[in-house]
N, C-alpha and C positions, 0 to 999 in steps of 0.2 A: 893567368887569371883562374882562381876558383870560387864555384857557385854554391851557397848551402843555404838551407833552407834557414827563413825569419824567425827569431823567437821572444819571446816577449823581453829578453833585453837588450832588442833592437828599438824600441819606440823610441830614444828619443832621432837616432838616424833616419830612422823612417820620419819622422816632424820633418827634418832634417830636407830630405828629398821631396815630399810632399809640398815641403817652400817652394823647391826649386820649378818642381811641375806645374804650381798651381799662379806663378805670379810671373809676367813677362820678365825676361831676365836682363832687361835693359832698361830698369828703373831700379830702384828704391822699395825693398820691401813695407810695404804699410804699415804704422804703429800699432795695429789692430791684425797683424797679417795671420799671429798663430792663433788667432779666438777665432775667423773666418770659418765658418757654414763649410764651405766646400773642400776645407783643410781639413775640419774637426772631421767628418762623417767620414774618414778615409783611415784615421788615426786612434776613436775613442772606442775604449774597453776591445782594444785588440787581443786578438787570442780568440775572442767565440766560433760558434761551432760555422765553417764554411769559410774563415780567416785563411788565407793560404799567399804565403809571400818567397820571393830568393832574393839573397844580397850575392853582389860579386864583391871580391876582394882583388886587391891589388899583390904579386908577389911577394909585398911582405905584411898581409895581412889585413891590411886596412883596406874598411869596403868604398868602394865606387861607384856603387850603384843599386838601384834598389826594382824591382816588382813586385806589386802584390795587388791581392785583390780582396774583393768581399762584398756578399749580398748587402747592397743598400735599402735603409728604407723606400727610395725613391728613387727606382729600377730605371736605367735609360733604355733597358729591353727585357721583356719577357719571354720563357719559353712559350712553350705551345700550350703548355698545362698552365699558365699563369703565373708560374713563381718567377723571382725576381732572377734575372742573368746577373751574375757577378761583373762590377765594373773593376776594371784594373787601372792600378797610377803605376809612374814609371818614369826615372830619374836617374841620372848619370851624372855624376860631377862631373864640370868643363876641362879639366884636364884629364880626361879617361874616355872622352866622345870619338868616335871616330875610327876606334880600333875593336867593333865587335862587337864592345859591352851588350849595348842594348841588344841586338838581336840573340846574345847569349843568354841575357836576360828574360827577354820574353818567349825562347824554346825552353827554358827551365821551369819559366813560372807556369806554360803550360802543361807539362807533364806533371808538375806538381798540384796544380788545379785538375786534373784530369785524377789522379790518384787519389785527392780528397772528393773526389763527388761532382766535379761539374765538369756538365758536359758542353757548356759554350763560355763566351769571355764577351765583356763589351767593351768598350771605352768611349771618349771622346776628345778632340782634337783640331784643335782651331786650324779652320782650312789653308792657312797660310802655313802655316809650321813644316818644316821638311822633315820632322819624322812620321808624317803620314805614309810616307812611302817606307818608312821602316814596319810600320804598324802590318800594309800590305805583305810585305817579304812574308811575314811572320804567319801567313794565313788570315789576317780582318779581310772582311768585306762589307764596303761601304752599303750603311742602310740609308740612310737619308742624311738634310742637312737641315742644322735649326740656329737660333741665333746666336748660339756659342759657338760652332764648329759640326765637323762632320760624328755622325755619331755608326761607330762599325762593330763590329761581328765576327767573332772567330768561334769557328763550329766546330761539334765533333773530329778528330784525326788530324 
C-alpha cells in the first residue's frame, strides 16, 4: 500500500468514500444521498485554504481508501482560541478493511494536517461502530456523547 496526498482530482473518490462514511452500509443509499447536508459540507469547493486529505492506493494503483479533513462551518470542537477544530471523514472500501488501511490512513492524514497548520483533529462516530477503537489507536480522545455518536479529539503529537 501507498499513501499520497489528496488533489483536487480526487473529488469525485472523495464523493465516493464520503458515501461510504456517511450512510449505514447495510441499506440502500438514499435517492437524495449525494445532495445531503452532511455529505456536501465534507466535499464542496475542495482545495481551500486548511483542506488537507491522503488516499491509499492498492499495489496497482487504485485508491482504497481515503482521509481528509477541513475547518467546518459548524465546528464539533473548538480550540482554546475559538477557531473551528478540523473535522476528519474516513473511508476504506470493503474489500481493503482489515489489513491496516485505516490506521495508515489516519497516521498520514495526521502528519499531513500537522504540516498544513493544525494542531488538533476531531471527528464523530456513532457509538456502536467498531472503528472507534481505531479512531483511539490513532491518538482521539473521547469528549463527550450527543445524539449522533461520540464526538473525539486528537491533539498535538
Amino acid at each position: 500500500m501507498r499513501i499520497r496526498l489528496v488533489t483536487c482530482d480526487d473529488t469525485a473518490f472523495l464523493e465516493r468514500m464520503m458515501l461510504l462514511a456517511g450512510f449505514p452500509p447495510d441499506r440502500d443509499l438514499p435517492a437524495d444521498a449525494r445532495a445531503a447536508p452532511h455529505i456536501r459540507r465534507f466535499l464542496d469547493d475542495w482545495g481551500r485554504d486548511g483542506d488537507v486529505g491522503v488516499i491509499a492506493l492498492d499495489e496497482s494503483g487504485c485508491p482504497v481508501g481515503a482521509a481528509w479533513a477541513r475547518r467546518l462551518d459548524e465546528p464539533l470542537l473548538t480550540d482554546d482560541a475559538g477557531a473551528a477544530v478540523a473535522e476528519v471523514a474516513i473511508a476504506v472500501e470493503a474489500h481493503a478493511r482489515g489489513a491496516g488501511t485505516g490506521d495508515a490512513l489516519l497516521d498520514a492524514l495526521a502528519k499531513a494536517a500537522a504540516a498544513a497548520g493544525h494542531r488538533e483533529l476531531s471527528l464523530r462516530v456513532s457509538a456502536r461502530n467498531p472503528a472507534a477503537r481505531l479512531y483511539e489507536r490513532a491518538g482521539y480522545e473521547r469528549v463527550r456523547t450527543d445524539e449522533h455518536g461520540l464526538v473525539m479529539r486528537r491533539g498535538p503529537g
